[in-house]
C-alpha positions in Angstrom: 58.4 115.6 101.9 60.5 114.8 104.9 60.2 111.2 104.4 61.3 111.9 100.7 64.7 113.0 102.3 65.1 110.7 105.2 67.0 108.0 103.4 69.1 110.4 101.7 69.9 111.7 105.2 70.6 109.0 107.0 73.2 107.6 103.8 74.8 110.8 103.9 75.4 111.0 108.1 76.9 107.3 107.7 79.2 108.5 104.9 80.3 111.2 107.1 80.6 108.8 110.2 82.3 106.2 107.9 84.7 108.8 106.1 88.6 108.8 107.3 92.0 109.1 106.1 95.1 106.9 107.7 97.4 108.4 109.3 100.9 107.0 110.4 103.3 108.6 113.1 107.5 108.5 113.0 109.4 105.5 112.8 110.8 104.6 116.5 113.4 102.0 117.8 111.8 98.7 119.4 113.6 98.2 122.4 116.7 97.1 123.5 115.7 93.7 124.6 113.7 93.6 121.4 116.8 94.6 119.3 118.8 91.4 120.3 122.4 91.2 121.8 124.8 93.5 121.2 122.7 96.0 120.1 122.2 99.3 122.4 119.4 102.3 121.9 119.9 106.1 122.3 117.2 108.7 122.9 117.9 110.0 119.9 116.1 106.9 118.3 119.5 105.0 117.1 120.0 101.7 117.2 123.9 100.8 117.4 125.5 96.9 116.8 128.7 96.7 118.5 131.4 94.3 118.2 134.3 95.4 120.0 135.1 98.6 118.6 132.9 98.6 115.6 129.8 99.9 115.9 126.9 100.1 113.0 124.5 102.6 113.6 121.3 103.1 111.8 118.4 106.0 112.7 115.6 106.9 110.6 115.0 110.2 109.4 111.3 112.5 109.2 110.9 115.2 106.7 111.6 117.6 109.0 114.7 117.0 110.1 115.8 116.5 106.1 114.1 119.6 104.8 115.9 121.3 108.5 119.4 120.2 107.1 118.6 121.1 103.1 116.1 124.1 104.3 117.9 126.2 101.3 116.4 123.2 98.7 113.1 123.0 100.5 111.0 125.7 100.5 109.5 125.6 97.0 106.9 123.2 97.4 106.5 119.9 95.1 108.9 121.8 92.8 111.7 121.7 96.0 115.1 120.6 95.2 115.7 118.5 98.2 115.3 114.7 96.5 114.6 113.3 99.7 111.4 115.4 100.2 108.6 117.0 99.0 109.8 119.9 100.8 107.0 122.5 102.0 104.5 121.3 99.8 100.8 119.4 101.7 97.6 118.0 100.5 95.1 120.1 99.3 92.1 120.4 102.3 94.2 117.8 105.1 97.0 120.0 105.2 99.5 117.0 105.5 102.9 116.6 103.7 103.3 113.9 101.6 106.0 111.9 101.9 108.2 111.2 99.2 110.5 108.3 100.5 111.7 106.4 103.5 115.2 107.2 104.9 117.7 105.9 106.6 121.0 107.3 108.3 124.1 104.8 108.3 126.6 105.3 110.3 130.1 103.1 110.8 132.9 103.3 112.9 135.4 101.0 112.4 138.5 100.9 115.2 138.8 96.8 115.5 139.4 95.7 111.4 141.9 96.4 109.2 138.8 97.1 107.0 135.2 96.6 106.4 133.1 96.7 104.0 129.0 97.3 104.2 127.1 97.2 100.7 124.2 100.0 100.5 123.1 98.1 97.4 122.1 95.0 99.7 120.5 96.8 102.5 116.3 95.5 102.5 113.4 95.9 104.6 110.6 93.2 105.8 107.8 94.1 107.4 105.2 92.2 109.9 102.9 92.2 107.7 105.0 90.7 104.3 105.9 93.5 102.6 109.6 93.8 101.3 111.0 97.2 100.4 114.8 97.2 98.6 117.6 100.3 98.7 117.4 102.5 95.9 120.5 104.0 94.2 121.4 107.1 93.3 121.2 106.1 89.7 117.5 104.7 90.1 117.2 107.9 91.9 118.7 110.1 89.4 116.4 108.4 86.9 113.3 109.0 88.5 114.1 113.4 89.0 115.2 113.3 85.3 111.9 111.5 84.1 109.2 111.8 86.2 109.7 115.4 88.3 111.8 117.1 85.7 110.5 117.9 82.7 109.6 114.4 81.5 111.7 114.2 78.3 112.8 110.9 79.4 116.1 109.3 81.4 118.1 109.0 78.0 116.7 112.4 76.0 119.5 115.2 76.5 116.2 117.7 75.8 116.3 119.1 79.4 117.3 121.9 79.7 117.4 125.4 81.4 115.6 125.4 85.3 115.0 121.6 85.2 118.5 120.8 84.3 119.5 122.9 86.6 117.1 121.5 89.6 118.1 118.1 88.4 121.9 118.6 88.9 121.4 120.2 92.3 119.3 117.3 93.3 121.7 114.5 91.8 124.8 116.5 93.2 123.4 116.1 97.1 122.0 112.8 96.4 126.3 111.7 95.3 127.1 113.7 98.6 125.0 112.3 101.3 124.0 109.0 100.7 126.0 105.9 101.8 128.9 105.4 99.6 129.6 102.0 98.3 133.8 101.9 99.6 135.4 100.5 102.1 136.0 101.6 105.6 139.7 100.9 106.8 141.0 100.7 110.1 140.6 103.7 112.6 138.1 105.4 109.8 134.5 106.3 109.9 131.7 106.7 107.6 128.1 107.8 106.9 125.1 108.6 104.5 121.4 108.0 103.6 120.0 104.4 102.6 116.6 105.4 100.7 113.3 102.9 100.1 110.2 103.7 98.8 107.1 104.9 101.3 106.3 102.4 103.1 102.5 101.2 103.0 100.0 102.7 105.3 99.7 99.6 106.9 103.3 98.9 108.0 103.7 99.0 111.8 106.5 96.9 112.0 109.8 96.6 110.2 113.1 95.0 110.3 116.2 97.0 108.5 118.5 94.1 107.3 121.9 94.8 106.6 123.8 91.3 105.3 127.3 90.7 104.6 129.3 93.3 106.0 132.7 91.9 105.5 135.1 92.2 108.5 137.8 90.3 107.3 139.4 89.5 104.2 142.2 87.2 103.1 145.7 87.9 101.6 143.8 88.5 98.3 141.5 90.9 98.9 138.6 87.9 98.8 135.9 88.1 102.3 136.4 85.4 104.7 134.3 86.5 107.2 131.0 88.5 107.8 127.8 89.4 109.7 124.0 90.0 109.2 123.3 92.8 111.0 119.4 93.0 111.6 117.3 95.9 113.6 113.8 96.8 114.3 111.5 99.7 114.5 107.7 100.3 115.0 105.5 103.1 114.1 101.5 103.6 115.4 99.4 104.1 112.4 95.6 104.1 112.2 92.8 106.1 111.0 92.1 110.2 111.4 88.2 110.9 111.3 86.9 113.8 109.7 85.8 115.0 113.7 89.3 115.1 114.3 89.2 111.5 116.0 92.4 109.5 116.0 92.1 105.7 116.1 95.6 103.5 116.1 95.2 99.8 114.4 96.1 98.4 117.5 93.5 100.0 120.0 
């Protein structure tokens, strides 16, 4: 009888030593000398591109410190009105907290142009590895809480109502206050908000935010003359969690 259950044993200790979930830890700058001239990095993880006295800052965001700064829209699970998150919520068994997207703090400060002008809409990511990941705007964004997480009437259908109106407004309403508006920043003026992207992949490691065309000077009519492609990179160790408890990174 033992030998009966012998290949079923040893097919069932392989699946367990086979079995494993990836894993992937917080965005982090590359270095300075990675990041390319003109380009410093703080230990708060932000990477800043100078010229003269404008400075363009970008630092990515976890879940925590989003569901910290909305923690009155965050603590009701996958039904949480903080769009960035899925608030409190985790998987059922691993315990981990999915993520909903991939943001982005923007910061400018402009004291060296008249004006300038930085399009959210344009803002991309490439990764190592090919992938390409585009800005999402508050209307795609709006769109997807009103059709997919709301009650699912539908962008266009004006059936929602009661609680998921409600949550819907709440969740548009920060979405028009904190992300990056699309305006100009004048002369001795700052300015700052969230750029949003999907989730990146499980395999991503490596990424470069690209930020073209920020207009720095314009002519007599209004019309850009001249800009600059900002570009800056960050890493991230992902790998595999084993049921044991076992991390392995990709790279190792």
């Amino acid at each position: 009888m033992l030998k009966c259950f012998t290949p079923l044993l040893l097919v069932g200790l392989l699946f367990l030593g086979c079995s494993y979930r990836y894993y992937a830890e917080d965005l982090k700058p590359m270095s300075e000398a990675e990041q390319g001239a003109n380009k410093t990095v703080a230990d708060d993880g932000t990477v800043s591109y100078i010229q003269a006295r404008l400075e363009i800052s970008l630092r990515p965001m976890t879940d925590e410190e989003l569901n910290r700064q909305f923690g009155a829209y965050s603590n009701e699970g996958p039904n949480s009105r903080n769009p960035y998150t899925f608030g409190n919520s985790t998987y059922f068994r691993t315990g981990d907290t999915p993520q909903r997207f991939t943001v982005f703090r923007i910061y400018v400060s402009n004291y060296e142009y008249p004006k300038v002008y930085l399009d959210p809409k344009k803002v991309y990511i490439t990764t190592s590895n090919g992938r390409k990941y585009y800005a999402l705007q508050r209307e795609q964004l709006s769109i997807y809480y009103r059709r997919y997480v709301g009650s699912g009437n539908g962008g266009n259908d004006p059936g929602m109502t009661g609680n998921a109106m409600s949550t819907w407004k709440e969740r548009d309403g920060i979405l028009r206050r904190t992300m990056f508006p699309d305006e100009e920043v004048f002369s001795a003026q700052e300015n700052e908000g969230y750029v949003v992207f999907k989730p990146l992949a499980p395999d991503v490691e490596e990424l470069t935010i690209h930020i073209p065309d920020v207009v720095v000077r314009f002519d007599y009519k209004g019309d850009p003359i001249e800009d600059v492609d900002v570009a800056m990179y960050f890493e991230r160790e992902i790998g595999r969690i084993y049921p044991d408890g076992r991390k392995v990174a990709t790279s190792q």
